[in-house]
Short mmCIF file of the C-alpha atoms (twelve columns), coordinates in Angstrom:
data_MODEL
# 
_entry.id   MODEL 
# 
loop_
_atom_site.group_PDB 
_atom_site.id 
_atom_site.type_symbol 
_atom_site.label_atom_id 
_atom_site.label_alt_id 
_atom_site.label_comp_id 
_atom_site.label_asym_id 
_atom_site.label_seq_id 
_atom_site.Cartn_x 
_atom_site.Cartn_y 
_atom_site.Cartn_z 
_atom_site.pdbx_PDB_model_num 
ATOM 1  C CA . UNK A 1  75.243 85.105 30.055 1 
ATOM 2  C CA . UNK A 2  76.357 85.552 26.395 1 
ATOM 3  C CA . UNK A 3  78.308 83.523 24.245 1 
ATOM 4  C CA . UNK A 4  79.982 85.339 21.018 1 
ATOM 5  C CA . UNK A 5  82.501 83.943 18.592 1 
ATOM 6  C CA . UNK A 6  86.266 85.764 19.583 1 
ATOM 7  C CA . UNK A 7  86.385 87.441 16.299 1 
ATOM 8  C CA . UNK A 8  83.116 88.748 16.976 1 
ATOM 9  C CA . UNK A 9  84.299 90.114 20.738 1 
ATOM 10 C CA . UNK A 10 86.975 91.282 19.465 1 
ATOM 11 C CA . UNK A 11 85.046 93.392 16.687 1 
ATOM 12 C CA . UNK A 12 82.736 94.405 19.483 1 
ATOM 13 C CA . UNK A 13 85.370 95.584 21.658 1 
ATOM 14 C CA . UNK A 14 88.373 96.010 19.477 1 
ATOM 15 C CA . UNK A 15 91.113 93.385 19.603 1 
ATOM 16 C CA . UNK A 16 93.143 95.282 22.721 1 
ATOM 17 C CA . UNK A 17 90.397 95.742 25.228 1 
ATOM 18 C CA . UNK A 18 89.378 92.206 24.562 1 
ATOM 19 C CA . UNK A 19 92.725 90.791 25.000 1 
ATOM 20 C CA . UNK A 20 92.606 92.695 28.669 1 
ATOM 21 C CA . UNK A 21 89.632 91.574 29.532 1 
ATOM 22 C CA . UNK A 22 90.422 88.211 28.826 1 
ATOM 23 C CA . UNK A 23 93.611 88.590 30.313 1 
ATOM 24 C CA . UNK A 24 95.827 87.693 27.215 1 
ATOM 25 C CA . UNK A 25 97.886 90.128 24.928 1 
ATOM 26 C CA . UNK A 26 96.259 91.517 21.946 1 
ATOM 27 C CA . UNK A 27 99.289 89.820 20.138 1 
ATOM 28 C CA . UNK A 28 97.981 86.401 21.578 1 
ATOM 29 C CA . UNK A 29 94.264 87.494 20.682 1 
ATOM 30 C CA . UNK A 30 95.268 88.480 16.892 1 
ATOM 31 C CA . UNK A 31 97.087 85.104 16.271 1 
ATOM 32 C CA . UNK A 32 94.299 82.844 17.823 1 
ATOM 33 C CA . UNK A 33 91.688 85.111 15.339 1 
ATOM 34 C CA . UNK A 34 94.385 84.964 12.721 1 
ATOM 35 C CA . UNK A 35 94.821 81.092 12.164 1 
ATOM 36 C CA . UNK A 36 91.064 80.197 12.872 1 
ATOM 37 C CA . UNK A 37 90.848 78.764 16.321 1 
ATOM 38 C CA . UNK A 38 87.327 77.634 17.139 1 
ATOM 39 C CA . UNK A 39 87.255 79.763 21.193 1 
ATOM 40 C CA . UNK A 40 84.217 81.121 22.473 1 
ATOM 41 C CA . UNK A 41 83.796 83.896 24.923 1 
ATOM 42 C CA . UNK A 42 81.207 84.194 27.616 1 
ATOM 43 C CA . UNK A 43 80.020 86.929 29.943 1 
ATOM 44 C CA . UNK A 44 80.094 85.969 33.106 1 
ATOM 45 C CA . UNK A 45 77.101 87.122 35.764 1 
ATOM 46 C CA . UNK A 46 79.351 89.514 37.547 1 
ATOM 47 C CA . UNK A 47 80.677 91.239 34.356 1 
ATOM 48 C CA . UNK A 48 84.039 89.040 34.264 1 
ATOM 49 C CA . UNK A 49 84.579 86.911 30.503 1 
ATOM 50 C CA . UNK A 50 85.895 83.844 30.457 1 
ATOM 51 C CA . UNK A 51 87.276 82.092 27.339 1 
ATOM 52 C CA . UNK A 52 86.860 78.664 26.188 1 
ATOM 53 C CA . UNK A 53 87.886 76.796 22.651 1 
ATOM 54 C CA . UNK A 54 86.129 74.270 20.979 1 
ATOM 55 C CA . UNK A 55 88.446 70.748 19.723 1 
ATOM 56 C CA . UNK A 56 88.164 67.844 18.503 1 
ATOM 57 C CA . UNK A 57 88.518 64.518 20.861 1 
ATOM 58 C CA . UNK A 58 91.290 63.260 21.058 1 
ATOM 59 C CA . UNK A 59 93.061 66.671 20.168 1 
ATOM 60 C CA . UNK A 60 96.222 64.782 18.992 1 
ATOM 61 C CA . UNK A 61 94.950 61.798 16.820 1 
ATOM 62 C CA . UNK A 62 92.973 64.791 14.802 1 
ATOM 63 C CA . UNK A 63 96.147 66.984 14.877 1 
ATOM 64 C CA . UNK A 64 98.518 63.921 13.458 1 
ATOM 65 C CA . UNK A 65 95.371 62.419 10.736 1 
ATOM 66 C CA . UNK A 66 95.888 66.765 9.418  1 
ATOM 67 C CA . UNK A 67 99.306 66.874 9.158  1 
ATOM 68 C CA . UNK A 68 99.797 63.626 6.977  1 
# 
């Protein structure tokens, strides 16, 4: 199992194979890359990637300290 940064999957693979194999569009894949989200993919033992991001605790109280 590997664990690469999405902009670095997506360089890897090229932003429309990785959005199928992650089962997003490559719309979806180019905005998440675009505005800096913090998502990590994994390959799975049997060849299947899975997709996971990385935020802060409570997500909300971080969200609403941000914004003010």
């Amino acid at each position: 199992m590997s664990r690469v940064h999405i902009k670095q999957f997506a360089a890897q693979r090229g932003q429309s194979e990785a959005a199928a194999l992650l089962g997003m569009t490559q719309g979806a894949l180019s905005k998440a890359i675009r505005v800096g989200r913090d998502v990590y993919v994994t390959e799975n033992a049997d060849g299947t990637f899975s997709a996971e991001e990385v935020r802060p605790f409570p997500c909300q109280a971080a969200l609403k300290k941000s914004a003010a």
